[in-house]
C-alpha positions as CSV (number, residue, x, y, z in Angstrom):
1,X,-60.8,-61.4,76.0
2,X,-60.3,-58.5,78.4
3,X,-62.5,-55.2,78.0
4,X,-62.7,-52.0,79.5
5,X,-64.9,-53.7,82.4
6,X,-61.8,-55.3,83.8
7,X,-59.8,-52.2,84.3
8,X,-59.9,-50.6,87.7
9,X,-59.8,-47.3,89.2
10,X,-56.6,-46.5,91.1
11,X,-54.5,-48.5,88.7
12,X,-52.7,-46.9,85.8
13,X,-52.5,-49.2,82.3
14,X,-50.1,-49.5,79.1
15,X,-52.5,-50.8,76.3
16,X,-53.5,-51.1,72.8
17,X,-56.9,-50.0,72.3
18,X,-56.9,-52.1,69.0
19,X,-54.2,-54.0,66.7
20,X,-53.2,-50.9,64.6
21,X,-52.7,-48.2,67.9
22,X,-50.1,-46.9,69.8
23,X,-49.5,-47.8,72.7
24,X,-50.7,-45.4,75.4
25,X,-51.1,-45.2,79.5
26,X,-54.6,-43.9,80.9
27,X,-56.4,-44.3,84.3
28,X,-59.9,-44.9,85.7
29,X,-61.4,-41.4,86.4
30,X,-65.1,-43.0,87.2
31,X,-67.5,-45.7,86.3
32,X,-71.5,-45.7,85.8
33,X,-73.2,-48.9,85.1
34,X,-72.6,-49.1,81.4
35,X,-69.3,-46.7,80.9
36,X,-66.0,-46.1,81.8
37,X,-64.1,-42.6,81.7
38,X,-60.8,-43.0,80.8
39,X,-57.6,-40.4,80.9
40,X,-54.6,-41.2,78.4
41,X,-51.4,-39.6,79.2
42,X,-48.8,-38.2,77.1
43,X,-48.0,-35.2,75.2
44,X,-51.0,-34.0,76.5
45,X,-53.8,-35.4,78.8
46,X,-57.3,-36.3,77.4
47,X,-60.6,-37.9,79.3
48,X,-62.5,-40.0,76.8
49,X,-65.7,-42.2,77.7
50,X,-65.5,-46.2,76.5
51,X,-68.4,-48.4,76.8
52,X,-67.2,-50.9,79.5
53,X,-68.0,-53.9,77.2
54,X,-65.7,-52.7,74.6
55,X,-62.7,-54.9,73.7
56,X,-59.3,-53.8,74.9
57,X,-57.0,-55.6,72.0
58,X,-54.0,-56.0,74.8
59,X,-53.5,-54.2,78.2
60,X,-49.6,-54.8,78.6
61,X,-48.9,-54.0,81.7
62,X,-50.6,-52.9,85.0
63,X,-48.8,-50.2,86.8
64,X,-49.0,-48.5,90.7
65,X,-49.3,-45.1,91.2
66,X,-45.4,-44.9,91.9
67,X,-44.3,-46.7,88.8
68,X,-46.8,-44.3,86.3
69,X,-45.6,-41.4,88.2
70,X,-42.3,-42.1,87.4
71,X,-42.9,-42.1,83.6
72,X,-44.8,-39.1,83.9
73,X,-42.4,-37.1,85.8
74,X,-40.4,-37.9,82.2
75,X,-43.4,-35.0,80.6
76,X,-42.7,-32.6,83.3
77,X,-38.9,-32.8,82.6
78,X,-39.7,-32.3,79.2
79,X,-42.3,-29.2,80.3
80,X,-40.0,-27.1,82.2
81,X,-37.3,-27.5,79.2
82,X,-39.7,-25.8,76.9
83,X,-40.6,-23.3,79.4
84,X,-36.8,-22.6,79.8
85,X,-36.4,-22.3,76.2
86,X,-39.3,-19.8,75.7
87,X,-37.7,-17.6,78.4
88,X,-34.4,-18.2,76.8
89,X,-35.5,-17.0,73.3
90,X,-37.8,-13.9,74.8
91,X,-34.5,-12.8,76.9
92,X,-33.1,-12.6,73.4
93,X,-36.1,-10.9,71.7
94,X,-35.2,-7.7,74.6
């Protein structure tokens, strides 16, 4: 049974929080004696707070900071399209 006690900072980690979620990738930010604050990346980056003897249902994989950089260089791609697009379709607004 792993929980969010088991995690540490400086790692990066694919999971599912419980049985029914997605899977998602989130970090460490800090810990205090009782809680954990956690980032989750993706579409967009949010800091959430996780008692740290809550039950993770199933941390799949335990990445470096190289290897989760990597996927999340795959969202800044994805940014600078969209910016590229907006300039695109304000050029044709002119």
């Amino acid at each position: 049974m792993t929980t969010y006690a088991d995690l540490q900072p400086g790692k990066f980690y694919l999971l599912k929080d419980d049985g029914n979620s997605d899977i998602e990738m989130i970090s460490v930010l800090a810990l205090t004696d009782k809680c954990i604050l956690l980032r989750s990346f993706g579409q967009e980056e949010i800091d959430f707070w996780k008692l740290r003897k809550d039950i993770i249902h199933e941390v799949i994989e335990e990445m470096d900071f190289d290897s989760a950089a990597a996927i999340l260089s795959l969202y800044d791609e994805e940014e600078e399209l969209e910016d590229e697009d907006d300039d695109w379709e304000e050029e044709d607004e002119d």
